[in-house]
N, C-alpha and C positions, 0 to 999 in steps of 0.2 A: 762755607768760606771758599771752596777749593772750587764750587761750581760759578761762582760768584767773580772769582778772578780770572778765569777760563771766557766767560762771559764776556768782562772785561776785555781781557785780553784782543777777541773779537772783534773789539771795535778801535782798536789801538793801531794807527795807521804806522806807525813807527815800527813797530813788529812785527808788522805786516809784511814790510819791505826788508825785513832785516834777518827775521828768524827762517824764512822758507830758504835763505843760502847756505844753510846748515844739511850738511849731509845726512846726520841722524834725525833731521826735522821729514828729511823727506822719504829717508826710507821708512822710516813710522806712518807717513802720511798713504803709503802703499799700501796699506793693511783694507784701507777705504777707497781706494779709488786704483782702477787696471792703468793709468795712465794719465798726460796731458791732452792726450791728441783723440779724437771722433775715433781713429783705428783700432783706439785700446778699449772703445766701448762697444764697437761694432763686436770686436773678435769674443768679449765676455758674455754679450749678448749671444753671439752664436753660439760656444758653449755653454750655456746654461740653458739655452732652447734645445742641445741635445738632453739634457735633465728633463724635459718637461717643465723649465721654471720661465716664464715670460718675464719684461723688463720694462722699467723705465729708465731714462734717460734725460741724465740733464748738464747743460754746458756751464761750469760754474762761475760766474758776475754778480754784478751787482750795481746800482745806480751810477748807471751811463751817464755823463754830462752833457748831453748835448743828442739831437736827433740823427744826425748822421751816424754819431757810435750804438745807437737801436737800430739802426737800418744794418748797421754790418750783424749784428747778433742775427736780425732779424734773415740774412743771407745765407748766416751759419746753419740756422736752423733747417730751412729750406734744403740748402746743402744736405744736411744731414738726416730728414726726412727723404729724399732721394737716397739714400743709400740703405735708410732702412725697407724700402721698398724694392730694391734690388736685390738684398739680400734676404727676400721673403719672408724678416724677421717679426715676429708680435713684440713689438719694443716702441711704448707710446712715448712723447714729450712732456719732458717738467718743466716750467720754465718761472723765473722771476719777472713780474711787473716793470720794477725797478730797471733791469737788466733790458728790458724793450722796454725802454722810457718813460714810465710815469711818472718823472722828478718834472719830468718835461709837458707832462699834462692826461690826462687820464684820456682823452681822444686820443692821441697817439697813443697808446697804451692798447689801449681796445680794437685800433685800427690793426697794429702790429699782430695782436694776439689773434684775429678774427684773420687774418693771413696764412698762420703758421695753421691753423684749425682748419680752411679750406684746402690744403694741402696735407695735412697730416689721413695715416689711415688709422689713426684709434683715437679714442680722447686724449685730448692737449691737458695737462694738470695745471694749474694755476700755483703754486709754494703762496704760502700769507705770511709775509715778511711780520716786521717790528709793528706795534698796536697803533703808532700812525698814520701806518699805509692802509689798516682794515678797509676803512668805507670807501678811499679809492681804488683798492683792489676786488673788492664787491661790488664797487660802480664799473670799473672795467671789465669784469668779468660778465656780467649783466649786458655790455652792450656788446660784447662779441658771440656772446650766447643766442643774445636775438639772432645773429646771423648764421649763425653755427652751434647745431646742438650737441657737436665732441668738444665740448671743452668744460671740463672740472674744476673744482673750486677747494680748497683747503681749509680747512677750518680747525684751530685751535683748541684743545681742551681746558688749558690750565687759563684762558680768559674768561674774566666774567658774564663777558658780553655772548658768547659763544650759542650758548644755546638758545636764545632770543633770535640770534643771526640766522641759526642753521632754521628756527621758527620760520625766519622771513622770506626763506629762498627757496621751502621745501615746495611753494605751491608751486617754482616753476621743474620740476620734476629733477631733481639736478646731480649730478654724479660729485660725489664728495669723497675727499680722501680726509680722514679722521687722524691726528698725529696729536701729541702732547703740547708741544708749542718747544722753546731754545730759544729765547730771545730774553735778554735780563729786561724785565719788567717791574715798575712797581708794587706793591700790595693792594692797590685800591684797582688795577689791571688787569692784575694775574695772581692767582693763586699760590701762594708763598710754600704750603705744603704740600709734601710729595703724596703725601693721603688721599687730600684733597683731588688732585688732579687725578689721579688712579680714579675715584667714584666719579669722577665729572666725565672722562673719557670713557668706562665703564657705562652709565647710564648712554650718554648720546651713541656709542656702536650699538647697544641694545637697541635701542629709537631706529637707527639708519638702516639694520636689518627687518627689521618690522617693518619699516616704512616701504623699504626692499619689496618685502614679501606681498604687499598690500599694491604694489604696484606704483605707488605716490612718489618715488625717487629711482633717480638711474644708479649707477654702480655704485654702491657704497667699499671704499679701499677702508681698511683697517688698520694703520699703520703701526706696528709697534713690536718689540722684542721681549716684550716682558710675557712670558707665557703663562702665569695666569689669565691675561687679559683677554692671550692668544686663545682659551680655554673655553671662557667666557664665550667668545663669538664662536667657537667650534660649538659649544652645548647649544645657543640661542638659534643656529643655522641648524641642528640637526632637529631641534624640538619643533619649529616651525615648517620644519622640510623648505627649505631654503636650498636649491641646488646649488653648487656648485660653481656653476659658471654663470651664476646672478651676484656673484660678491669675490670679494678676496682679501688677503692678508699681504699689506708691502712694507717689506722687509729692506735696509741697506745692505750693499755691496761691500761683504766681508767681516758682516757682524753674524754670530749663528747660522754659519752654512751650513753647518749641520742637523739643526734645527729646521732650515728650509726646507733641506733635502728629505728630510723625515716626516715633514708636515705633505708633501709631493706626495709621496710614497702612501703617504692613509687619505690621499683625497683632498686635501684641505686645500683651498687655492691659494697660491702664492705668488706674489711679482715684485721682483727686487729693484731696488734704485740703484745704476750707476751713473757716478760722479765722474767728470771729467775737466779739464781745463787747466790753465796757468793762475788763476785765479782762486786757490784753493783753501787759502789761510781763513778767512773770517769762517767759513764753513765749517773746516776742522775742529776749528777752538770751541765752535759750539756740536759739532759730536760729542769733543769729550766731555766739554758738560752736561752733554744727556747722561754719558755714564762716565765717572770721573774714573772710576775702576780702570781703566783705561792708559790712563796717565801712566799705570804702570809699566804698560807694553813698551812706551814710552821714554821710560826711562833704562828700560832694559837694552834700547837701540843704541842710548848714547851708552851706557858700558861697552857696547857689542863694536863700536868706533875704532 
C-alpha cells in the first residue's frame, strides 16, 4: 500500500510543485543527492574518487516538451562532460531518453544521445523509464550505439518482457546496467511480488556475468543494495574468475556507504550514482518506494523542524 502511494505520488503534478517548498521535504531529499547544482556532484565525485569508489552521474528531468528544451539538457551535458574531464574524474553519464526528447520522436532521441556518447570519456547509461518508453528507448538506444559503442542500456528486472529483450540485444555485445525496475506497473507488465523480482534479477546478473566472462557482452553494472544479491554476484565473479575490472556493483548516493566502502576494501567493484538537479521530486517518491523503510527518516526530518 505504502509503496503503491509513494508510486503515486510520483506522478502527481500537484505535489510536485508543492511539497519540494517544504523545508523538511528537502532536507530529507539531502540524504540522496550532494545538491542542485553540477558543483555538488563534481565535488562528491571528487571525494569518493579519493575512496577508490568511481561514479555516475545524472542531471535529474524528465519529458522535455519540445526540442529546444533537449537541446539545453543536451548543452548541460556537454557542459558537464567537460568538466568531468578536467577534473580527471572516472565519473560516466546517466541520462533519460525523455529528458533529451523522445516524447518528441525517437531520432531526436538517438541523435542527442549519440552526441552526448561522442563526447563523453566512459559509457553514457541510457535509465528505462515507465513500460511505454521500452521499445523506443531500445530503439534509441540501438541507433546511437551504431554510432557510438560507449553507450549502455538499462534493463528492468521486475518486467516480463525483460529477459526476451536482454535476449535481443545480447548479440550486439552491449554494456547493461541490471536494476529492479520503480515504476507503478501493472500485473500483466511487471511483476507484483518482491519474490518474484528478487529470482528474475538474480537469474539475469548470473546470465550477464557469464556472458561477461564468455566475452558476448561489454560491462555488465549490477545495480542494487540488497546484499544477498550483492553475494550472489560476488560468489558468480569469483567462481568464474571474473576480474574485477570486467563488471561492477552501482550503488545510490547515500544509501549504504558503508556497505560501499566495505565492498572497496575486499575488492568488489563499485560505482555509485549521483543525483543532481531542480527537478528531484518524481525521482525521490520512487527511491522511497524502492525501500519504504525510509519514509521513516522522513518523517524524523519533519519532528526535527
Amino acid at each position: 500500500m505504502l509503496k503503491s502511494a509513494l508510486l503515486w505520488a510520483s506522478t502527481n503534478p500537484t505535489m510536485a510543485q508543492r511539497l519540494p517548498k517544504y523545508g523538511f521535504v528537502r532536507r530529507a531529499v539531502r540524504r540522496f543527492m550532494p545538491g542542485e547544482n553540477p558543483e555538488d556532484a563534481l565535488r562528491e565525485g571528487g571525494r569518493l574518487a579519493g575512496e577508490g569508489i568511481p561514479t555516475l552521474v545524472t542531471c535529474l528531468g524528465e519529458n522535455v516538451t519540445t526540442e529546444s528544451e533537449a537541446q539545453k539538457v543536451v548543452d548541460h551535458y556537454r557542459s558537464l562532460s567537460a568538466s568531468i574531464r578536467e577534473a580527471g574524474l572516472d565519473m560516466e553519464l546517466s541520462v533519460k531518453l525523455t529528458h533529451l526528447g523522445l516524447d518528441q520522436g525517437t531520432a531526436l532521441a538517438a541523435r542527442n544521445l549519440a552526441t552526448l556518447a561522442g563526447e563523453a570519456s566512459g559509457i553514457v547509461w541510457v535509465d528505462m523509464e515507465a513500460s511505454p518508453y521500452v521499445d523506443a528507448t531500445l530503439d534509441a538506444w540501438r541507433e546511437a550505439r551504431a554510432r557510438h559503442d560507449n553507450v549502455g542500456i538499462c534493463l528492468q528486472a521486475y518486467l516480463h518482457r525483460t529477459e526476451r529483450d536482454f535476449e535481443e540485444i545480447l548479440y550486439e555485445t552491449p554494456h547493461v546496467r541490471l536494476v529492479k525496475g520503480a515504476y507503478m506497473e501493472p500485473p500483466d507488465i511487471a511483476m507484483p511480488q518482491k519474490s518474484a523480482v528478487d529470482e528474475a534479477f538474480r537469474k539475469l546478473a548470473s546470465r550477464m556475468l557469464r556472458e561477461r566472462h564468455a566475452g558476448r557482452m561489454g560491462r555488465p553494472a549490477i545495480a542494487t543494495h540488497d546484499e544477498r544479491l550483492i553475494g550472489d554476484a560476488k560468489r558468480i565473479a569469483f567462481e568464474i574468475g571474473l576480474p574485477a575490472d570486467r563488471w561492477e556493483i552501482d550503488m545510490l548516493y547515500g544509501i549504504r556507504s558503508q556497505t560501499q566502502r566495505t565492498l572497496v576494501r575486499g575488492g568488489v567493484p563499485v560505482r555509485v550514482l549521483i543525483s543532481y538537479g531542480t527537478h528531484w521530486f518524481p525521482w525521490y517518491m520512487r527511491r522511497l518506494a524502492e525501500r519504504p523503510a525510509n519514509v521513516g527518516f522522513v518523517l524524523r526530518q519533519m519532528v526535527s523542524r
